[in-house]
N, C-alpha and C positions, 0 to 999 in steps of 0.2 A: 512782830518786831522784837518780842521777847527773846525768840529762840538766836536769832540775829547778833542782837545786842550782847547776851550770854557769850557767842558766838567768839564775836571781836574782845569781849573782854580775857577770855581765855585767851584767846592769840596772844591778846598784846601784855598777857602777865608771860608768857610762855617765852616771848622773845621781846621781855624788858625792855619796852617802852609803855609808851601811854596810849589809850583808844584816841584816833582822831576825833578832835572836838572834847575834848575831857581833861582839865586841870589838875593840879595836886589842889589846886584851891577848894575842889568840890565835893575835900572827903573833909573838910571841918578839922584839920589836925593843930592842935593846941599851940606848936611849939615847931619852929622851923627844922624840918624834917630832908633827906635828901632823898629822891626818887627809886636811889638803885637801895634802901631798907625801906622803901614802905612795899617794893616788889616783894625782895626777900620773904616778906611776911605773908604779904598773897601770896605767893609758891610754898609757903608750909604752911597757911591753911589749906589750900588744893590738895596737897598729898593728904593733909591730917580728916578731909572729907571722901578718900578713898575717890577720887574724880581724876585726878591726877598721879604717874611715877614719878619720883627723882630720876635724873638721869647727869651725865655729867655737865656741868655747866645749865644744870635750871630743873626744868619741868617736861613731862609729856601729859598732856590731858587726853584721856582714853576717848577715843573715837565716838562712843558707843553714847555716851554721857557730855558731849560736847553741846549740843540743841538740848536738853532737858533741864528746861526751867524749874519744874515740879520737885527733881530730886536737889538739885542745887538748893533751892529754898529747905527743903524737909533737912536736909545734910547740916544748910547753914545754923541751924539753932542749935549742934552739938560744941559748936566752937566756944569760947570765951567772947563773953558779953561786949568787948572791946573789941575784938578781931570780927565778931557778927554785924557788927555797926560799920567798922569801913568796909570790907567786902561788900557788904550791901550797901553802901552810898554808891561804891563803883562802881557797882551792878547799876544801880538806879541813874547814874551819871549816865553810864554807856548808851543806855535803854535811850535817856533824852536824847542825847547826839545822835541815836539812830534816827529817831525817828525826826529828827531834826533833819537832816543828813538826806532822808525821802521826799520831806516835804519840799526843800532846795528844789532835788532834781523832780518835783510836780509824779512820783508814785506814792505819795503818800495817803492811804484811805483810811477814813474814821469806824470802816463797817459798818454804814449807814449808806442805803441803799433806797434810792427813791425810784417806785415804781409806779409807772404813768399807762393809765389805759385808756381805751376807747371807749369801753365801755363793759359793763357789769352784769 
């Protein structure tokens, strides 16, 4: 669900909107804020993590680096200690609405697997 959620939030910083299921409410912002600067801001931490190009009118997030949660996290501690904390809420918002989002439509698994036999 991680790689998933990673997933949708690229998209939806890429063509400036919000991940379905995911508020401005859920990044803790101090001070009333309007949606199309707190993108802005995701789209130049993106390029400034080498994950994303500028291009005109926004962002491209490189194909390659789209599913990799592991570099997204290792990446995200180069930022400013400000920009590291909402990026990662959104990450962590998108991640709930995913798996939110599974559970609805009944494919959501905990990876817990019970195995029933006949016998031993």
């Amino acid at each position: 669900y991680g790689r998933s959620a990673l997933r949708s939030m690229y998209e939806s910083i890429s063509r400036k909107r919000l991940v379905t299921g995911v508020g401005l409410s859920c990044l803790d912002l101090s001070e009333e804020v309007m949606f199309v600067d707190v993108n802005s801001v995701f789209q130049d931490c993106l390029v400034q993590l080498g994950i994303a190009d500028r291009i005109t009118g926004g962002v491209l997030v490189r194909e390659k680096d789209a599913g990799d949660v592991g570099k997204f996290l290792n990446r995200l501690l180069g930022l400013k200690v400000v920009h590291q904390n909402l990026l990662f809420r959104y990450f962590c918002a998108s991640l709930d609405a995913t798996i939110e989002a599974a559970k609805k439509e009944g494919r959501y698994s905990e990876g817990v697997t019970d195995i029933v036999a006949s016998s031993i």
